[in-house]
MINU-903721 format. One record per residue: residue number from 1; residue in one letter; x, y, z of N, C-alpha, C in turn. Coordinates in steps of 0.1 Angstrom, whole numbers. Example, Ala and Ser with C-alpha at 12.3 -4.5 7.8 and 13.67 -1.06 7.14 Angstrom:
2
1|A|132|-57|78|123|-45|78|132|-33|78
2|S|128|-22|71|137|-11|71|129|0|79
This chain:
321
1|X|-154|-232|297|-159|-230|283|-148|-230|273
2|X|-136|-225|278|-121|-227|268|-116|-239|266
3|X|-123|-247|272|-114|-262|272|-126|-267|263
4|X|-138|-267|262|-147|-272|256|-147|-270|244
5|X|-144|-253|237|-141|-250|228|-130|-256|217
6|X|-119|-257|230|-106|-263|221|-107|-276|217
7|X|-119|-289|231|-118|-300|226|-127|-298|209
8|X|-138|-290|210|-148|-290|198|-139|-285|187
9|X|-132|-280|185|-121|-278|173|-114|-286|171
10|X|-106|-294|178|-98|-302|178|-111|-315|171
11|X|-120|-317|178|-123|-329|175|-134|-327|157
12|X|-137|-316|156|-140|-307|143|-129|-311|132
13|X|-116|-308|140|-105|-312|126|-98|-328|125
14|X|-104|-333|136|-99|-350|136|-111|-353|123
15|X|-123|-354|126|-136|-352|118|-132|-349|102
16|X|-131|-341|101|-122|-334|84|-112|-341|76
17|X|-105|-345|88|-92|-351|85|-95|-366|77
18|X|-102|-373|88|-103|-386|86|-116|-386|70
19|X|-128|-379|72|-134|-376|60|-130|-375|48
20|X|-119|-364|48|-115|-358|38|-104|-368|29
21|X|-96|-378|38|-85|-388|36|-93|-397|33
22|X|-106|-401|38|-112|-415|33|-118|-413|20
23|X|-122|-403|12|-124|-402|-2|-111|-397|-9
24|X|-103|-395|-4|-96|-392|-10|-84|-408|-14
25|X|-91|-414|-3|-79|-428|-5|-90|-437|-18
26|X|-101|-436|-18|-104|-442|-29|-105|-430|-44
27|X|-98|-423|-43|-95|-417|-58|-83|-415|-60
28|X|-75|-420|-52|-61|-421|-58|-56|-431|-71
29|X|-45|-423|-77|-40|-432|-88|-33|-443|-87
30|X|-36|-456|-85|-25|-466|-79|-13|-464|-94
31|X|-18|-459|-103|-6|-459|-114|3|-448|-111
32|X|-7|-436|-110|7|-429|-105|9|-428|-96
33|X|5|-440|-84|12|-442|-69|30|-449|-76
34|X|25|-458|-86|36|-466|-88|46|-462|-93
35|X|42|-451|-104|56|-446|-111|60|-433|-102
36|X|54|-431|-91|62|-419|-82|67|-424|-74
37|X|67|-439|-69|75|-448|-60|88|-457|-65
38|X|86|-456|-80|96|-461|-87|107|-450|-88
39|X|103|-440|-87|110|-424|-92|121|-425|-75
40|X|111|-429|-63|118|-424|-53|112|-420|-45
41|X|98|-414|-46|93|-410|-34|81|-416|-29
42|X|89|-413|-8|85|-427|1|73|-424|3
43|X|64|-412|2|51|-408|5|40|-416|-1
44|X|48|-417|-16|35|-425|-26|41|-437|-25
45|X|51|-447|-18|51|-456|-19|44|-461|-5
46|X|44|-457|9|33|-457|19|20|-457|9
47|X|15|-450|4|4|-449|-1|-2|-460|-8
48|X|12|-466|-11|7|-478|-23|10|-490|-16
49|X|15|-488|-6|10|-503|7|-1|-502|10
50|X|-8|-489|16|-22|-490|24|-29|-491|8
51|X|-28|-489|-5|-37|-493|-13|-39|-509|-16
52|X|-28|-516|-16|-28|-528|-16|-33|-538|0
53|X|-37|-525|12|-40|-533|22|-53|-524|30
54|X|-62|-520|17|-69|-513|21|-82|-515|30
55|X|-82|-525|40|-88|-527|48|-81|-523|63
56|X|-64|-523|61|-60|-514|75|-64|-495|75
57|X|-68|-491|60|-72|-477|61|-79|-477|63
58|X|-93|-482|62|-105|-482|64|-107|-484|77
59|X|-103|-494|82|-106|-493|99|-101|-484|106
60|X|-89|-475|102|-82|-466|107|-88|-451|103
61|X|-94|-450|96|-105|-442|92|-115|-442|100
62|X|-119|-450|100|-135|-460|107|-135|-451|124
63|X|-125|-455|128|-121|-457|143|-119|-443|142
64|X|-106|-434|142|-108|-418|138|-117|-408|134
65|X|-130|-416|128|-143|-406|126|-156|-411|141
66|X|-151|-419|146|-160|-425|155|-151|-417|165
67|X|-139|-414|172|-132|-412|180|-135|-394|181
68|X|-136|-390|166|-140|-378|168|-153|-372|168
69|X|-161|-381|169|-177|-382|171|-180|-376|187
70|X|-172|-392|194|-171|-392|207|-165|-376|215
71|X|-157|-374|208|-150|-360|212|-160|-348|213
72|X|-167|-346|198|-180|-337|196|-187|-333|204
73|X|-193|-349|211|-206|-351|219|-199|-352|231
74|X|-186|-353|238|-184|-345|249|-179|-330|253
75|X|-177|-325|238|-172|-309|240|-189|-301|240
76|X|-200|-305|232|-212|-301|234|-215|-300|247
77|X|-214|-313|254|-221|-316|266|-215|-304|279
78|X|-197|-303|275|-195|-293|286|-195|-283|283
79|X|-198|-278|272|-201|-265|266|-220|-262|276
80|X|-226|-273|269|-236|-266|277|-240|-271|294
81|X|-231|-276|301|-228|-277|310|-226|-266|316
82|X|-217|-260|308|-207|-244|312|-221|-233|312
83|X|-226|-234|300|-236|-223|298|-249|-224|308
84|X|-256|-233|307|-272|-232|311|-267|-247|325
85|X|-265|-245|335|-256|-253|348|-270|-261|353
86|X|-281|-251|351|-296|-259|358|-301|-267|342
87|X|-299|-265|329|-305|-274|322|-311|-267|316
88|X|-327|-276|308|-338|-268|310|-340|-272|296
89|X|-351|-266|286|-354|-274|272|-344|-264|264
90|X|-340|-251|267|-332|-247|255|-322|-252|260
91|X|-315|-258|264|-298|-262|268|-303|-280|261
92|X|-317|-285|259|-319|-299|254|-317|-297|240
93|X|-320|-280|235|-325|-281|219|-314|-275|210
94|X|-311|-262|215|-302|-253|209|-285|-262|208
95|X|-279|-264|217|-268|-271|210|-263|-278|197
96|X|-276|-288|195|-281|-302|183|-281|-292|173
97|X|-290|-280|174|-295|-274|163|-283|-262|155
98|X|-275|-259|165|-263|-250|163|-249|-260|158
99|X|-250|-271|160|-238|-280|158|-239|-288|145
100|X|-251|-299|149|-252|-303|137|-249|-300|123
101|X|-253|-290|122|-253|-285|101|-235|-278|100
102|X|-226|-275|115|-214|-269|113|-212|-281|107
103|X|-209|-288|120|-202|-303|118|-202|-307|107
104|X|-216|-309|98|-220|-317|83|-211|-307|73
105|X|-212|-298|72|-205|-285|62|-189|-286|63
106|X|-184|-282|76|-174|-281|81|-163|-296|80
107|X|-170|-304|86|-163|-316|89|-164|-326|80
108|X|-175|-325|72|-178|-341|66|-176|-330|51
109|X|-188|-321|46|-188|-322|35|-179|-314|22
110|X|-174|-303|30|-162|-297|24|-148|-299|24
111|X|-144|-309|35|-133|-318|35|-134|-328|23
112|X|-147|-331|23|-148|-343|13|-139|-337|-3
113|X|-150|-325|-5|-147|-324|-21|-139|-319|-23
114|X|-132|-315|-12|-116|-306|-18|-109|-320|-20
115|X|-108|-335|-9|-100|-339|-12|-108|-350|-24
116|X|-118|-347|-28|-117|-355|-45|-115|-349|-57
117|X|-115|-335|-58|-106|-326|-65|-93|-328|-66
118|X|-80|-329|-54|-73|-334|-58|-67|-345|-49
119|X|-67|-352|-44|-72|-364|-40|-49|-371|-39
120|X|-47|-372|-52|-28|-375|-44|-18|-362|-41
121|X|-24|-348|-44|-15|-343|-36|-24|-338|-25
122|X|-33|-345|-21|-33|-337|-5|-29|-353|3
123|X|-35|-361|-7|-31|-374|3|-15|-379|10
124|X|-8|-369|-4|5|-373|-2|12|-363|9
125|X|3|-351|14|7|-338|25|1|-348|36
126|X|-8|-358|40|-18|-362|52|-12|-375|52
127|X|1|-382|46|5|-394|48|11|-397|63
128|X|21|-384|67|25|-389|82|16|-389|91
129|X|1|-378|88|-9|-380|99|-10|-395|97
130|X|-18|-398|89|-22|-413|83|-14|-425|92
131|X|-2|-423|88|10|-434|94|9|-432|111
132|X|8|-419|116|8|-415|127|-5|-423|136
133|X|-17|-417|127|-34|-424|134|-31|-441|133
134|X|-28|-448|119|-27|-462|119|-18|-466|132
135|X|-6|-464|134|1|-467|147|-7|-466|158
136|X|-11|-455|164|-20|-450|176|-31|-463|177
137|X|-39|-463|165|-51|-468|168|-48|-485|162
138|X|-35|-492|163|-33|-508|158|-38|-513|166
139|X|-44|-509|179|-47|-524|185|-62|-525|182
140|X|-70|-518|180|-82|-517|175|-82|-522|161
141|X|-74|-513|151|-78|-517|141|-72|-529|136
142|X|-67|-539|145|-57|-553|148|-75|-557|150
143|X|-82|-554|156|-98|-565|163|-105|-563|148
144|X|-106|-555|141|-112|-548|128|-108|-554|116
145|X|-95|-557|117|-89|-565|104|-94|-580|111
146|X|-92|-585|120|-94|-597|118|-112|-601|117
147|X|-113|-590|123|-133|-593|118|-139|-591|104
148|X|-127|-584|97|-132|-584|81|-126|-602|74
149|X|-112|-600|85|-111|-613|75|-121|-626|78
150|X|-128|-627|91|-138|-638|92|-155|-631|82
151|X|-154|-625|80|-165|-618|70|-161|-626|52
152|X|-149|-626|51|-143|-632|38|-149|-639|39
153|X|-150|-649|52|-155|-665|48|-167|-667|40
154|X|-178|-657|44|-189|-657|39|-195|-650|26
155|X|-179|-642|16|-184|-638|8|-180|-646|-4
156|X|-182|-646|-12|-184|-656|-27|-168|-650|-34
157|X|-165|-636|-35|-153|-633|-40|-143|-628|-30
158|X|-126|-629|-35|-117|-630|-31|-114|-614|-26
159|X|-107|-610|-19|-100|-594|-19|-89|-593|-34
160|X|-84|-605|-36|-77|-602|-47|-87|-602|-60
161|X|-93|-604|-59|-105|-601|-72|-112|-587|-72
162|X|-114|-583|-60|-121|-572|-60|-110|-563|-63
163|X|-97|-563|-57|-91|-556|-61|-81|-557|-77
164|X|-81|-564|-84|-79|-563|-101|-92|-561|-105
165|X|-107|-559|-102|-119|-551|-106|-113|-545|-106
166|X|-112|-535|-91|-109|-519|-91|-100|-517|-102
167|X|-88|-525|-103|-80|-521|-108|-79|-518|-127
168|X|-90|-529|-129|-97|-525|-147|-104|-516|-139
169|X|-111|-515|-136|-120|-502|-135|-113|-487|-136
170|X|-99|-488|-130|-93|-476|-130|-87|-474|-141
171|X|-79|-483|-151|-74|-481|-162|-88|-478|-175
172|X|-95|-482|-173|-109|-483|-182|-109|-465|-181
173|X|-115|-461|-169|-115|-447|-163|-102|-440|-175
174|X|-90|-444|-170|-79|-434|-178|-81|-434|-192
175|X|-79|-446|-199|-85|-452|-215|-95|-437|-219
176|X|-106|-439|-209|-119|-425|-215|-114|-416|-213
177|X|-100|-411|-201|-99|-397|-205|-86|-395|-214
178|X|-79|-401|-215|-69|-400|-230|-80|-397|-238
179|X|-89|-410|-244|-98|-409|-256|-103|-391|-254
180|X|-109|-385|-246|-113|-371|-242|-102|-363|-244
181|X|-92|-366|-241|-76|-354|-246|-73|-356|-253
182|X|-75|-365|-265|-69|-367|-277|-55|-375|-280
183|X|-56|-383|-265|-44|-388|-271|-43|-404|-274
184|X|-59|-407|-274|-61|-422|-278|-74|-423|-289
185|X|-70|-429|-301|-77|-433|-312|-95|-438|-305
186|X|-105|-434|-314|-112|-445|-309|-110|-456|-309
187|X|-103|-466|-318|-103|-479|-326|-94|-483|-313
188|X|-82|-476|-309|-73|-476|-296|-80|-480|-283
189|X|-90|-468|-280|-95|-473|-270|-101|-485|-270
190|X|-112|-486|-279|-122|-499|-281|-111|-514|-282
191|X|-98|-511|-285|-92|-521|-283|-87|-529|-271
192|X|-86|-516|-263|-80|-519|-250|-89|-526|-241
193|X|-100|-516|-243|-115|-520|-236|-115|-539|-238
194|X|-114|-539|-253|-117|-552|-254|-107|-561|-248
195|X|-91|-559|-246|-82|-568|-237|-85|-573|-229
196|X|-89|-553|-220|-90|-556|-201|-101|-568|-204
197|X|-113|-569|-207|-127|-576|-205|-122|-590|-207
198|X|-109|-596|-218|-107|-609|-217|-94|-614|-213
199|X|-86|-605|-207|-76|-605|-200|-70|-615|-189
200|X|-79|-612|-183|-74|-627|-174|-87|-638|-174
201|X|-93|-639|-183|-100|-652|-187|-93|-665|-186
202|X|-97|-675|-182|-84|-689|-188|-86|-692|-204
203|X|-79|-698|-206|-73|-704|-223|-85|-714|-223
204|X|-84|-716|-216|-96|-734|-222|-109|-727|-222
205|X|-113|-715|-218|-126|-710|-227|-125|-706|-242
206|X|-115|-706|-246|-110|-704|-262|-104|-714|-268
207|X|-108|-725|-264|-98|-737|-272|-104|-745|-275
208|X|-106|-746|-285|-107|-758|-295|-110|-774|-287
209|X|-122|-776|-281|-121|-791|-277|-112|-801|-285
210|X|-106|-809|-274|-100|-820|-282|-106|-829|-290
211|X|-118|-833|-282|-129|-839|-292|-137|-834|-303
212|X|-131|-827|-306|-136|-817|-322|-123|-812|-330
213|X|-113|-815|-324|-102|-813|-335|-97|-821|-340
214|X|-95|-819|-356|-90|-828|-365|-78|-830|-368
215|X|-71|-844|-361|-60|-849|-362|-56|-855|-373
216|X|-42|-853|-377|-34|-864|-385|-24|-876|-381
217|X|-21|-883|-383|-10|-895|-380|4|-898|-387
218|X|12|-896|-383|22|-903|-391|23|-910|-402
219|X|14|-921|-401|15|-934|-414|4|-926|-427
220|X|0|-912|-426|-11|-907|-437|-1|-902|-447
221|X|-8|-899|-457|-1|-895|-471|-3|-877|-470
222|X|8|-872|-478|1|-858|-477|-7|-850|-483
223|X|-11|-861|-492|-24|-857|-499|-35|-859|-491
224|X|-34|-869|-477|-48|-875|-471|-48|-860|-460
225|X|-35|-858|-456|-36|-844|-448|-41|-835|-449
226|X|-35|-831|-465|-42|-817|-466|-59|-818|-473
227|X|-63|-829|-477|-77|-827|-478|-80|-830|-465
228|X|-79|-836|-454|-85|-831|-440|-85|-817|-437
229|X|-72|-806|-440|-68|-796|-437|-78|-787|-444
230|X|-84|-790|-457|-92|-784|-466|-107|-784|-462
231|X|-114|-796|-461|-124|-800|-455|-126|-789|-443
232|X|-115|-792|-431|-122|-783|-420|-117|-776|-416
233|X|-111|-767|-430|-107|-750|-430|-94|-752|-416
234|X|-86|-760|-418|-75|-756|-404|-60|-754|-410
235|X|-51|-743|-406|-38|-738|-415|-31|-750|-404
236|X|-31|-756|-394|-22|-760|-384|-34|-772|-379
237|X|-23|-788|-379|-29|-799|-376|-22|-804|-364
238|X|-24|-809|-356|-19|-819|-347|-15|-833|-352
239|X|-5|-835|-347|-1|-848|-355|5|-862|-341
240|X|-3|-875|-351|0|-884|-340|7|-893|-341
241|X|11|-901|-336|24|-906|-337|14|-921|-340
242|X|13|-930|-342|5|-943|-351|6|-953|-341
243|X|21|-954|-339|32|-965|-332|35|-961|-322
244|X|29|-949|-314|33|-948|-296|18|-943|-294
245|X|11|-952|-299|-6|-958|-293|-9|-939|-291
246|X|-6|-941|-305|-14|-922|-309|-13|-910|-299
247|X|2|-913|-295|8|-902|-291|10|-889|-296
248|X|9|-876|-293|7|-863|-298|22|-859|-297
249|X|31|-863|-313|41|-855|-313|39|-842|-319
250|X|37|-835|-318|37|-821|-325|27|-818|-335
251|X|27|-807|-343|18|-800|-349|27|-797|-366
252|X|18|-796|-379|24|-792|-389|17|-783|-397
253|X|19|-774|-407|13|-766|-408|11|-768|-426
254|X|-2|-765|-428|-8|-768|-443|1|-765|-452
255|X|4|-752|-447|14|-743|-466|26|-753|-461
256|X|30|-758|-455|47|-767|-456|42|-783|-463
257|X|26|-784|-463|25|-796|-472|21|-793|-481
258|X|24|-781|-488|21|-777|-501|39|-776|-508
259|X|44|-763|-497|57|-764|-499|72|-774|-502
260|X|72|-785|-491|77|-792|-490|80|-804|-506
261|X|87|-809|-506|87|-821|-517|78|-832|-510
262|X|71|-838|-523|62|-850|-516|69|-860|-507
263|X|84|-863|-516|89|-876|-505|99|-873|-494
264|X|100|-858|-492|104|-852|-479|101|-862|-466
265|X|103|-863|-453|105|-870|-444|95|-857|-435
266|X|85|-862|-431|77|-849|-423|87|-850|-409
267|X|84|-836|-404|89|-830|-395|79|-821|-385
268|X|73|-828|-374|62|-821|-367|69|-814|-361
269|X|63|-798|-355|69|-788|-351|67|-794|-337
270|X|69|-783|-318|64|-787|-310|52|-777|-306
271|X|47|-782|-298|34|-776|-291|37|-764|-282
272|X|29|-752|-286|33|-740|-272|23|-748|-260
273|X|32|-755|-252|22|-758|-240|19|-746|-232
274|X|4|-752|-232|-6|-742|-223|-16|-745|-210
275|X|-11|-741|-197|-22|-748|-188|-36|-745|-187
276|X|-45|-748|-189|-59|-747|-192|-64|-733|-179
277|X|-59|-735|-167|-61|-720|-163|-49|-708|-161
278|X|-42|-714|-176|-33|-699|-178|-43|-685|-184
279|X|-40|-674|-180|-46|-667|-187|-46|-660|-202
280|X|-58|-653|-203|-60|-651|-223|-44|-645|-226
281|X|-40|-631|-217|-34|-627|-221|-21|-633|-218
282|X|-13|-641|-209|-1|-650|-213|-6|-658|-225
283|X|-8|-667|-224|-14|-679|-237|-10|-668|-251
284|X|-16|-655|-253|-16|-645|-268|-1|-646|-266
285|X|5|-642|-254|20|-633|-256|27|-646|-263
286|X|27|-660|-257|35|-667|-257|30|-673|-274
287|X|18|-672|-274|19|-678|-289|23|-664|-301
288|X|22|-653|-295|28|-641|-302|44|-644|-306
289|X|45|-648|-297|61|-652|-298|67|-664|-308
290|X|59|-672|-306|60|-686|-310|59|-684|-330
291|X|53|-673|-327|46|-671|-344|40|-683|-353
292|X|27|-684|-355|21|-690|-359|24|-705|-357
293|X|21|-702|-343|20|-720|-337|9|-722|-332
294|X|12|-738|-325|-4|-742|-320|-7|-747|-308
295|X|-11|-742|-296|-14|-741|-288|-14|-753|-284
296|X|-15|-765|-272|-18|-774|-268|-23|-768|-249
297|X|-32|-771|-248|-40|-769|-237|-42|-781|-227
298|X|-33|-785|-217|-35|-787|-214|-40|-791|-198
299|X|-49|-799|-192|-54|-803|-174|-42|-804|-164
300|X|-54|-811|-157|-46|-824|-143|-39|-834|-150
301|X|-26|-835|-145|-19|-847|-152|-13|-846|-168
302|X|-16|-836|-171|-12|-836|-186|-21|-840|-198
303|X|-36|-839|-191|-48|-847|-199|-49|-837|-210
304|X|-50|-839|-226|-54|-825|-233|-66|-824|-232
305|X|-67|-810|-230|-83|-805|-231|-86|-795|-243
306|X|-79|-789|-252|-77|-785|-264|-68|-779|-267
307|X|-66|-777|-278|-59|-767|-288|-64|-752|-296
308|X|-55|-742|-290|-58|-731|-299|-48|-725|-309
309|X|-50|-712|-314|-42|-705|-320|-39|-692|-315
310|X|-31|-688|-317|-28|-672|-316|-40|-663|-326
311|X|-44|-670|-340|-52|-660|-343|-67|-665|-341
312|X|-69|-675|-336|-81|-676|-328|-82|-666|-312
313|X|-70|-669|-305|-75|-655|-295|-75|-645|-300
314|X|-66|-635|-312|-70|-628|-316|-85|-624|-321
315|X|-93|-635|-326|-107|-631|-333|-110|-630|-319
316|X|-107|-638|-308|-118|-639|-298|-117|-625|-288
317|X|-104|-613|-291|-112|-603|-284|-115|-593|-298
318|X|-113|-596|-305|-123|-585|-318|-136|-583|-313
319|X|-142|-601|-313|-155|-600|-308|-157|-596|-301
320|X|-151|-590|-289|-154|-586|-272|-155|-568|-278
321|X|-152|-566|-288|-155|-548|-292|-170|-546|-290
């Protein structure tokens, strides 16, 4: 009866353990996994491997709550082995009925919400268990990882996608509770909000087709320029070369053919090249930098597929508010 006891506790607190650590690994802060691993400590940087490979936790989880299932349901059995030796319907009923609701309270559901209350300092007390079970149980959860990776094949998105979701999702999460402590503007948050949402978009959903922008040529006057420039409202032209079978040397900008002397010698700026699946937010930074230049977007091979601006992506996450 003492040995059955001790396995049912023991396997009571494998139960808890594994519970308590699997909600707690999806509420952790990968931000402040990172800046406490930058700081120095090795606990949150373990942590922020298995967050970046969180399919070896999960099977190690997986396997540790099934291992202590297994344990449960043989400390019952010798428990009532021990007690009632001939059987009989109370030794079939009473155990189930006396176990079950501990187990659920005890093991599953009070483990749970302590550790989503606070979720990285317990996780960061249960990291050598954690490191300790992953070791023990690699050859299984070695058969586990490779059955999720043949599951990949069949799903439509990548692990790296799901995980930069999570990862707007988690900064979105922080954004509302600064805005709640006062330490982010509304206009602040609604800004940010608007980033993450077009953040890693590509450029060529914001660019100006090539076949709708209005070019100039070398051999024009700059009177013929700027009424093109006027006509279709554009501060910045693309400009083509006449004599290298309308080659795209650079870009010029309206107020310089206002500025400029008429019989000045034009001077086209160059292009911020852009590869059509660079993202919204490189493409902003680099034309941020560039100050008020003009984008060239381009394919395969160097084909243009359009041109933008810096304050065209800027309109284009206003609109995303």
């Amino acid at each position: 009866m003492i040995a059955a006891l001790t396995l049912f506790l023991a396997a009571l607190a494998m139960n808890a353990f594994f519970s308590g650590t699997e909600t707690g690994f999806f509420r952790l802060s990968r931000l402040r996994l990172v800046m406490e691993g930058v700081a120095g400590d090795r606990m949150s940087r373990i942590l922020l491997w298995f967050a970046n490979q969180p399919s070896i936790f999960v099977a190690t989880a997986l396997v540790g709550n099934n291992l202590a299932n297994d344990l449960t349901s043989q400390a019952v059995v010798m428990a009532t082995t021990s007690l009632w030796p001939k059987g009989g319907i109370l030794a079939t009923l009473l155990p189930p009925i006396i176990v079950t609701p501990f187990m659920f309270i005890c093991g599953d559901l009070l483990p749970k919400n302590v550790f989503f209350n606070a979720p990285n300092r317990l996780m960061r007390r249960s990291t050598p268990l954690v490191v300790v079970a992953a070791v023990i149980f690699a050859p299984i959860t070695f058969v586990l990882w490779l059955l999720s990776l043949v599951l990949q094949l069949f799903t439509s998105e990548r692990p790296e996608e799901l995980r930069l979701s999570l990862a707007r999702r988690e900064l979105t999460a922080m954004l509302v509770e600064g805005h709640e402590a006062g330490l982010l503007r509304p206009v602040q948050r609604t800004l940010a909000q608007a980033m993450l949402a077009v953040a890693a978009q590509p450029v060529k959903n914001y660019a100006t087709p090539a076949s709708r922008m209005v070019r100039v040529t070398t051999t024009m006057s700059r009177s013929e320029m700027l009424r093109l420039a006027q006509r279709y409202n554009r501060t910045l032209l693309p400009v083509e070369d006449f004599h290298q079978k309308r080659r795209l040397v650079g870009f010029i900008r309206t107020i310089d053919l206002f500025l400029d002397a008429p019989a000045s010698e034009l001077h086209p700026e160059p292009f911020v090249e852009l590869n059509e699946n660079e993202t919204f937010l490189s493409a902003l930074g680099k034309l941020s930098v560039a100050e008020d230049a003009l984008g060239h977007v381009t394919g395969a091979g160097g084909k243009t597929v359009g041109f933008v601006t810096g304050r065209e992506l800027r309109q284009a996450m206003l609109r995303e508010q």
